[in-house]
N, C-alpha and C positions, 0 to 999 in steps of 0.2 A: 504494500500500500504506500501509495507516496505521501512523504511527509513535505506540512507548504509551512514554512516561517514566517509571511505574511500576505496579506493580502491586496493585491493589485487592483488599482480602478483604472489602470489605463484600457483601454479601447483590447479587446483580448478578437482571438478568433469567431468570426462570423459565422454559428453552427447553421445560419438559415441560407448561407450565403453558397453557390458551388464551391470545390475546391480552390483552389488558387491555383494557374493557371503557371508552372514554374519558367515556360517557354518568355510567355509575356511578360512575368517579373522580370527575371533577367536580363531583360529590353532597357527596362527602366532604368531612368538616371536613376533609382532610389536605388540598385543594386548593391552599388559598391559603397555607400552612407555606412556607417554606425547604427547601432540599437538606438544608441541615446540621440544620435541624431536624429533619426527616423521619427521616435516616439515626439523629440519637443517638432517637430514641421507639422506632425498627426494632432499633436496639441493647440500649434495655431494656427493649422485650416480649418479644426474644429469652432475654437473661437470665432473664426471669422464666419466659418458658414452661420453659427447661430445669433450672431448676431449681423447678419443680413435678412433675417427670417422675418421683420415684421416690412420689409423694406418689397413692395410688389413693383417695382419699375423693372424694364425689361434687364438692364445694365445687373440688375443684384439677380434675379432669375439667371441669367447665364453665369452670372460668375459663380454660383451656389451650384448649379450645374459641373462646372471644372472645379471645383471644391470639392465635389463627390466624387468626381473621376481621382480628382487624384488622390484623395484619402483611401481610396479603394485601390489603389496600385501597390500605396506606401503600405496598408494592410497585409496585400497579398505575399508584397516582400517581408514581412513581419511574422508570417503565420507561417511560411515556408520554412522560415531558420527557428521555427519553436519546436521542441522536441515532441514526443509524443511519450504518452506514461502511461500504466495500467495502474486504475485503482479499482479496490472492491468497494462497491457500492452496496451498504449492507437498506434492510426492509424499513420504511420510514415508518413513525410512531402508527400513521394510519392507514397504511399499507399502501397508501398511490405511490407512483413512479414518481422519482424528482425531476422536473422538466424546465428546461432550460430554453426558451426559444422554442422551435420544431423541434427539441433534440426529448426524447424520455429516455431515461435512466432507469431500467428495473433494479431489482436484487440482482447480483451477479458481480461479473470484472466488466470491466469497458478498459479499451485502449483510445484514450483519449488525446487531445494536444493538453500541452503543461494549464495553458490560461483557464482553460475550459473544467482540468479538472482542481486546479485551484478554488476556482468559483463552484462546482458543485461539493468540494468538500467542505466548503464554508458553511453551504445551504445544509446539509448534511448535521453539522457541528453545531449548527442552531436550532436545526431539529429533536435535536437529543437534549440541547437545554433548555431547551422550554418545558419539553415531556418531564424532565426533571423537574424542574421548576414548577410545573403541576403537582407532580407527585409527594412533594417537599408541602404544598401547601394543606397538606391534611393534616399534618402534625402543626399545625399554627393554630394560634387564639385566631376567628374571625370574630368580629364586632356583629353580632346580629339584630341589633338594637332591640326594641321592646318585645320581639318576637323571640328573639334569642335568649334575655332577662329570662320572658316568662319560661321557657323548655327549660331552663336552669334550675328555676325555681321549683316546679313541675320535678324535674328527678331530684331534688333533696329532699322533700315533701315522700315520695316515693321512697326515700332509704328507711332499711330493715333495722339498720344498726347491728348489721352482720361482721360490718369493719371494725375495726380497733381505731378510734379517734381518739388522739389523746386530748385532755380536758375536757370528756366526757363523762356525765355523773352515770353510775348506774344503777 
């Protein structure tokens, strides 16, 4: 099972998207760039594309257009040089498949890319804390105000005096 140290919010692999296309990467001036390079250009055509989005003149339409093309290039180069990894995906609290995009995850292995399975181990790791976090909450005082008073009050009334209470006359 792969272990993830933290977790990434950069732009990861597109599972809805075909594969990436290694002919046409390699075309691209993005080829021979850096990770780090690659990922801050991905980061400010992203900026730019959204914040052209409330802009409807033809001029921001095309360029949100070439904004797409080419963040989609710089991807393709991006998803090619990320590994791929098998993780076990174990049965989630409520049995549905964890799904990612168009991608479902049963019980089982998947051989995944790194980004992909980073982010469903996450999902994964929240899903079991919360189930916890459920389960933790039965042993807690809840506050049930005058309804919950009264049930309280209702089983002391109710004791046998079968217990041993100290400071009890008898």
């Amino acid at each position: 099972m792969a272990k993830v140290q933290k977790f990434r919010t950069e732009v990861g692999p597109r599972p809805s998207s075909p594969p990436p296309n290694p002919e046409r990467a390699a075309s691209t001036p993005y080829a021979e760039m850096s990770d780090k390079k690659l990922r801050t250009k991905l980061r400010l055509y992203t900026e730019e594309w959204g914040m052209l989005a409330p802009d409807a003149t033809q001029a921001a339409l095309t360029r949100r257009v070439e904004l797409a093309r080419l963040m989609r290039q710089i991807q393709d180069v991006l998803d090619l040089r990320e590994p791929f990894v098998e993780i076990h995906v174990p049965a989630s609290v409520t049995g549905e498949p964890f799904i990612i995009g168009p991608a479902t995850f049963h019980p089982g292995f998947h051989r995944i890319r790194k980004s992909v399975a980073e982010y469903l181990l996450w999902m994964i790791a929240e899903n079991q804390r919360i189930e916890l976090q459920r389960t933790q909450a039965k042993n807690r005082n809840i506050n049930l105000g005058l309804i919950g008073e009264r049930a309280r009050m209702a089983r002391i009334a109710r004791d046998d005096g079968g217990d041993d209470y100290t400071g009890r006359a008898g």
